[in-house]
N, C-alpha and C positions, 0 to 999 in steps of 0.2 A: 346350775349357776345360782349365785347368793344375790342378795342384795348388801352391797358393801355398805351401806348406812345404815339402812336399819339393822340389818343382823349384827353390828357393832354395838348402837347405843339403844336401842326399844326392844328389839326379839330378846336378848336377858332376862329381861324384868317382866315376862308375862305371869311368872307365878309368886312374883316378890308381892309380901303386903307392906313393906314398907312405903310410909307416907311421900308421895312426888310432892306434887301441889298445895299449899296452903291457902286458901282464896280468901278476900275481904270480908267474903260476908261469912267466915267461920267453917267454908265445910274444906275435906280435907279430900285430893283424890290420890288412891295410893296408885303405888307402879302398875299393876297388875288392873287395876281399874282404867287407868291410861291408855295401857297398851289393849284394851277392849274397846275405849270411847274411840281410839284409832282407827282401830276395825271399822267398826260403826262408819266413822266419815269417812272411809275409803271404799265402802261400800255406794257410800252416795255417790260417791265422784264417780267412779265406774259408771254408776246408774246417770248421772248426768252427761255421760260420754267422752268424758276423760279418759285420755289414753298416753302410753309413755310417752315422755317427749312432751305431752303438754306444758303450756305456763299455766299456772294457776295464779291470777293475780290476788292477792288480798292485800284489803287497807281499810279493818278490821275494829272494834276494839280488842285492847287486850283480857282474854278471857283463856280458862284451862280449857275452852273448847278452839280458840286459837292458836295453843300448844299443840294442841291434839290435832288438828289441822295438818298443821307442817307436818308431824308423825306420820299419819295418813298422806300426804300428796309423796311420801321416801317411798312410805310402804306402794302406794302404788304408782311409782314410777315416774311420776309427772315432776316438773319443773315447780319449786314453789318461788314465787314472786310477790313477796313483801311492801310495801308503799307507804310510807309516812302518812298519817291520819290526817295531817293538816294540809295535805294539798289539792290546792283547788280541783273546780271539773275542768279548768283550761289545760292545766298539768294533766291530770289523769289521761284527758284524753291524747297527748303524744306518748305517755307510755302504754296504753293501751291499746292503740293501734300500731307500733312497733315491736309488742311482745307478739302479735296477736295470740292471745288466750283461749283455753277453751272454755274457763268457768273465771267469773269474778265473782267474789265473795267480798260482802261490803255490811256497813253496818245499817240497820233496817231503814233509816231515815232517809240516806241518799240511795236505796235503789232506785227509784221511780228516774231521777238522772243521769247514774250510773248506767241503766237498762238502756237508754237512746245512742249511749257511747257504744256498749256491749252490742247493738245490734249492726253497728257498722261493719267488726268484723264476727260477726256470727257466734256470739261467745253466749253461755248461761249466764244467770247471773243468782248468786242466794246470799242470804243475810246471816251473819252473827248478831244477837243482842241478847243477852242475859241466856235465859235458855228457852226465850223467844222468839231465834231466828229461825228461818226458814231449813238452814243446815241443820241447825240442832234439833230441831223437832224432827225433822227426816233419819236422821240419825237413831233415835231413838229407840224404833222396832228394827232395826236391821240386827245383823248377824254380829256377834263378840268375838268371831273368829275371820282373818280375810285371809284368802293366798298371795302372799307376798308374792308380786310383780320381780324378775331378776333385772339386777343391776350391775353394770359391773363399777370399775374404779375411778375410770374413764367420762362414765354417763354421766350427765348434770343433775344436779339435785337441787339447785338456785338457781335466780338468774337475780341480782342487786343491782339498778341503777344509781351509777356515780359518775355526774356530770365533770364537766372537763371547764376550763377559764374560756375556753375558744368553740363553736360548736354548740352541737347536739349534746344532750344525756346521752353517753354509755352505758348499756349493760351487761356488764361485768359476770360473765357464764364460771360459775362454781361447780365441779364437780364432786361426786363422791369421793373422793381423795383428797380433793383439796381441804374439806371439810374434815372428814376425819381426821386426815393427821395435824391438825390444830389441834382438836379437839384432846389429840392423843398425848401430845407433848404438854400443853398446858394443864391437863390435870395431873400429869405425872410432876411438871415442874411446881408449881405452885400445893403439891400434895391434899389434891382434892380426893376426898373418901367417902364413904355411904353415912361416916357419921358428920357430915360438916350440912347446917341449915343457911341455906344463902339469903339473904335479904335480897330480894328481886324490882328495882323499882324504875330500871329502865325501860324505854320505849321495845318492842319485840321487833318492830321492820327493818332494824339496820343489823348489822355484823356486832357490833357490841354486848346486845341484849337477848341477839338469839342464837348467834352460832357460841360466842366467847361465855354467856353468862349460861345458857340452858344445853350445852352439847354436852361442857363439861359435867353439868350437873347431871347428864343420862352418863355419862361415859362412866361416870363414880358411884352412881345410885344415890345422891345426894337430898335431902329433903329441900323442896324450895319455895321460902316464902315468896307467892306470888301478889305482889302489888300493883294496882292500876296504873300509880304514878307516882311520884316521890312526893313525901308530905313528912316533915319533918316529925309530926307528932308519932305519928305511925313509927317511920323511922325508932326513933327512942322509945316506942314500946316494945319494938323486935330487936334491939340489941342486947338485952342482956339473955337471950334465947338462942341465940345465935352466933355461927362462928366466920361468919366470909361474907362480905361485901364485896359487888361490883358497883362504881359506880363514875361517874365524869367530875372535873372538879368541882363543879355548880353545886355540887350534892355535899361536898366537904366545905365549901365557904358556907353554905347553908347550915349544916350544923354548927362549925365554927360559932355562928353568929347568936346562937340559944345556949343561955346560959344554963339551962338543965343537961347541957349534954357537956359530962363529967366522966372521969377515966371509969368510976365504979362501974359503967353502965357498960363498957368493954370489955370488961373480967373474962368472958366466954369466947370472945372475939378472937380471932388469930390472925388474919388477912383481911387489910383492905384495898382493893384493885382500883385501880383508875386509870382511863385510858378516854378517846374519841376526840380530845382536846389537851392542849399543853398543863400541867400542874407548876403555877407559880411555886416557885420554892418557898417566897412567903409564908404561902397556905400549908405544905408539907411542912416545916417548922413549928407553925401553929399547933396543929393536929398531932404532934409527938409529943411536944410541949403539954398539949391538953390531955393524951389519953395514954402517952408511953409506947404508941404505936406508927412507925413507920409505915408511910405507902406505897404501896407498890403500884410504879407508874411503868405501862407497858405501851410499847406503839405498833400499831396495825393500820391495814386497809383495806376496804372494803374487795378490792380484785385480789388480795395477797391474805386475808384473814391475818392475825399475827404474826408478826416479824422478828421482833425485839421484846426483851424483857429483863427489868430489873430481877437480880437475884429473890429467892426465896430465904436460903440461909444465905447473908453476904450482905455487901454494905448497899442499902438503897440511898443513890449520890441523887440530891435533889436535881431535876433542870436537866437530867441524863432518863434514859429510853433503855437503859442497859445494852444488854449483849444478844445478840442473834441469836433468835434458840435453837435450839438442839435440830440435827436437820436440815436447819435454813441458810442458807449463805448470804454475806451481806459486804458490798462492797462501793465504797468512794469515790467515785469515778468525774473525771471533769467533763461538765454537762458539753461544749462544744465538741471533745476529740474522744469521747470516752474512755479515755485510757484511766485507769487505777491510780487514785493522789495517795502520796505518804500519809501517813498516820499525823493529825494536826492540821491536815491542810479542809479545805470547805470544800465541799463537793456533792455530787448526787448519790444519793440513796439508790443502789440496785440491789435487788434481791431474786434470790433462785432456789428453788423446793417443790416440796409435794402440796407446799401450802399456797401457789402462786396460779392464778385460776388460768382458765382456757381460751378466753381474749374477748373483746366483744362481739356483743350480738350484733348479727348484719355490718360487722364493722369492719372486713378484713385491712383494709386497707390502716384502720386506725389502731390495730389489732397489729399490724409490721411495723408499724411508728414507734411501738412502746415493748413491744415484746421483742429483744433482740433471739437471733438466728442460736445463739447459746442457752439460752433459757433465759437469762434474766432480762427481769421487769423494772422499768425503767420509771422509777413513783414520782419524780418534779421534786420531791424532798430536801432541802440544803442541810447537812449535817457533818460533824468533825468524829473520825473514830479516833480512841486511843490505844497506845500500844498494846493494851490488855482485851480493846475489842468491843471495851466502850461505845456507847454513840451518844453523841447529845444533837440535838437537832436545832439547827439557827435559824432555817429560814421554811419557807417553800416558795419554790421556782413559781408555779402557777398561780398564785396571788390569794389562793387560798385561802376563805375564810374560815375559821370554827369558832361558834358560839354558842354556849351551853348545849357543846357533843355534837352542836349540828354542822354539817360539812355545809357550806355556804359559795354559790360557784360568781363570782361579781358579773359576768356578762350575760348572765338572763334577767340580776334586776337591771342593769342597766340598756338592755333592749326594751325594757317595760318604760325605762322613763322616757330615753332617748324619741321613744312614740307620744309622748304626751306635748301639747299644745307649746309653743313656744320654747322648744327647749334644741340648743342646737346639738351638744352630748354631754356627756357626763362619765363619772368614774366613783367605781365604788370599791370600799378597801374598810377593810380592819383596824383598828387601836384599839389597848389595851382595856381589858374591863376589870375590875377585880372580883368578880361573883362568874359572870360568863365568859372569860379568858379574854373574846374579842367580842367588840362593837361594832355593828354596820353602820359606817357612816356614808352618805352620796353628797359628793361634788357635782354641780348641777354649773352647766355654761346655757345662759340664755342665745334664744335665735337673735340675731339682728334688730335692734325697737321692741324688743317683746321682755314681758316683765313675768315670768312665769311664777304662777301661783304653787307653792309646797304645799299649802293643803292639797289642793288638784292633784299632783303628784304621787302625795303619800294615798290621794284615794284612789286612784288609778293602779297602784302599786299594791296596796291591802284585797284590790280586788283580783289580783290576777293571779297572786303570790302567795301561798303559806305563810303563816306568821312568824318564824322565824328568821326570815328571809326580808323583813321589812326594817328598812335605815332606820336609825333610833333620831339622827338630825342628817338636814339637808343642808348645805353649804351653796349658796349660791355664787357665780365665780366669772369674773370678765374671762377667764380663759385659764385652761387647763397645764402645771407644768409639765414641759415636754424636752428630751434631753434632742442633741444636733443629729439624732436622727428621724426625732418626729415622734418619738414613742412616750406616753403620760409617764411619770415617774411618780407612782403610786408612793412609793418610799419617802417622799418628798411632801406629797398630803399627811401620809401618816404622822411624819413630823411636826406639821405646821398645826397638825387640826388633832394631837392626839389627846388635848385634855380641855 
């Protein structure tokens, strides 16, 4: 029996020297060196008593021993489970005692923390930092050679939490299948090859940065400049070197905005991707305008990996998501009776494929809410297809925030305020940004005689919450509009309070 992930994009390249990684500080690790740093940490994990099936949590920095991480947790079988770096221990600790894990891996600072979570349900715990972590140094004397663990299509190879408006965080279980065949279709459509060097400067814990920007790059043997974070300067030193950008709109208003970034400096460039949040047509105008280059704005999610995508050769229609890719099915369906709307009409987003994961963790129940009885997955998306197949997306049902690429869910910040001192409820919702798509803003209804303090607020909110996830202004409000059946009318704030 094989393992369908890795023996797709890592078992290849055990003898290629072409260069994988390009790291910050100048050193370069090629294929061939990868696929041994892999070994190495697969070695450890075993030794730490990881076994198929495992989660392996990480909320890491991003480092080539992080890549090599996830290689190692395919190679040997485990579950690898990702986590934004910015969320708190109040966060970690309900997904880490809902995954239960066998090993967290965390960056050196917070294990001492980390360790008291990790002891709850019996989990290891070791460190990435530079190539001072605890992993990496264990790593080091082990074996350049592991026997791959078999896998079959079926088996999981992720597990990504993505919270819902209502609820709990779901964890969205990915299998070897679902994974590769994204993987498969979009390097073929976007004609990713061994010669394209990718500017790398997304986050690695969600689906953007590591299934969409680093799959393809195994799938093609692609060199990848690996960056810690997007820095504009950086940026402009790697594009005349380079041919493919992934990146969210934040990253193109940003350059936008430096006047040194000039079409010359795109001569080598061929594609630049954007996806995790909506692309103002503004900004896509701008950026043809300034460099001669069209973007290509594709739309995914985290339980469905890629869905839709603008053409490669063909006209990229700003404000549009393109066409369902090759493989994938995608249909308009009215959210109350599900039946199939005409072409023009607003409706939900379903989709059904090899790319549509395997429902959630411990969730079955929320798992037959959203996964209908046919295959298709039922995303909360409002979008219009057109006769050619089109999609452009107008809304999302579930109140959805995104801002700079982060998915943002309104009823966990607002169970954080709704808790704080004087405050009877509140509602939080999106308007426009022009650098970060959307802004978090909270409408706040005082208790009865009580005059609730916003700073209090926001520091009860900054402590409990990821930084991302924190309202940019508080609005405080006699009372919340509500339509005659009682329910806030979010649409209604965003109106009132969108500039």
């Amino acid at each position: 029996m094989t393992n369908t992930l890795y023996d797709a994009l890592i078992a290849p390249h055990a003898n290629t020297a072409d260069p994988f990684l390009e790291r910050d500080d100048g050193v370069t690790l090629s294929y061939a060196d990868f696929v041994k740093r892999a070994a190495q940490i697969a070695h450890v994990l075993i030794e730490t008593g990881v076994t198929p099936g495992d989660r392996i949590v990480v909320q890491a920095p991003k480092l080539s021993d992080t890549v090599a991480l996830y290689a190692a947790a395919v190679q040997a079988g485990a579950v690898y489970l990702p986590l934004n770096t910015a969320y708190t221990l109040s966060e970690l600790h309900y997904f880490i005692s809902d995954a239960t894990p066998a090993l967290i891996v965390c960056d050196d600072g917070d294990a001492p923390q980390i360790a008291e979570i990790a002891a709850d349900v019996g989990a290891k715990v070791l460190t990435l930092a530079g190539d001072a972590g605890s992993l990496s140094v264990a790593a080091n004397d082990r074996p350049t050679q592991f026997e791959t663990v078999p896998r079959g299509p079926d088996d999981l190879a992720a597990l990504l939490y993505t919270s819902g408006t209502t609820g709990r965080s779901k964890g969205a279980m990915l299998s070897h299948k679902n994974l590769l065949s994204n993987a498969t279709v979009l390097t073929d459509l976007w004609q990713i090859t061994a010669q394209d060097r990718l500017i790398h400067a997304l986050p690695i814990f969600h689906t953007h940065g590591l299934f969409v920007a680093l799959n393809t790059a195994l799938m093609a043997g692609s060199c990848v400049r690996l960056m810690a974070g997007f820095d504009v300067d950086t940026i402009l030193d790697e594009l005349p070197r380079s041919t493919l950008m992934m990146g969210v709109p934040t990253f193109y208003t940003r350059l936008l905005g430096d006047a040194r970034f000039a079409d010359g400096l795109c001569d080598k460039m061929r594609l630049f991707v954007s996806g995790s949040a909506p692309l103002l047509a503004e900004t896509h105008k701008a950026f043809e305008a300034r460099t001669g280059h069209r973007i290509l704005e594709r739309y995914g999610m985290t339980e469905t990996n890629m869905i839709t995508s603008n053409p490669y050769d063909g006209p990229r229609v700003a404000g549009t998501v393109g066409h369902a890719l090759p493989g994938t099915e995608v249909r308009i369906t009215n959210p109350e009776t599900g039946d199939t709307l005409p072409y023009g009409e607003i409706g939900m987003i379903e989709v059904r494929g090899d790319n549509v994961f395997q429902g959630y963790w411990n969730m079955p129940e929320k798992t037959a809410e959203e996964l209908r009885a046919d295959g298709f997955f039922l995303t909360g998306d409002l979008a219009v297809m057109e006769p050619d197949g089109r999609i452009a997306i107008v809304g999302r049902a579930k109140d959805l925030i995104i801002s700079g690429g982060y998915n943002i869910y309104p009823k966990e910040i607002e169970d954080v305020i709704n808790d704080a001192d004087g405050v009877t409820e509140s509602a939080v919702f999106g308007v426009p940004h022009p650098d970060f798509g959307e802004s978090v803003i909270a409408a706040v209804v005082p208790a009865p005689g009580a005059s609730p303090d916003p700073d209090s607020i926001r520091a009860k909110v900054e402590a409990q919450l990821a930084r991302f996830k924190h309202p940019r202004r508080y609005i405080i409000l006699d009372a919340l509009p509500r339509n005659t059946m009682g329910k806030v009318q979010k649409n209604v704030l965003r109106q009132d309070h969108s500039t």
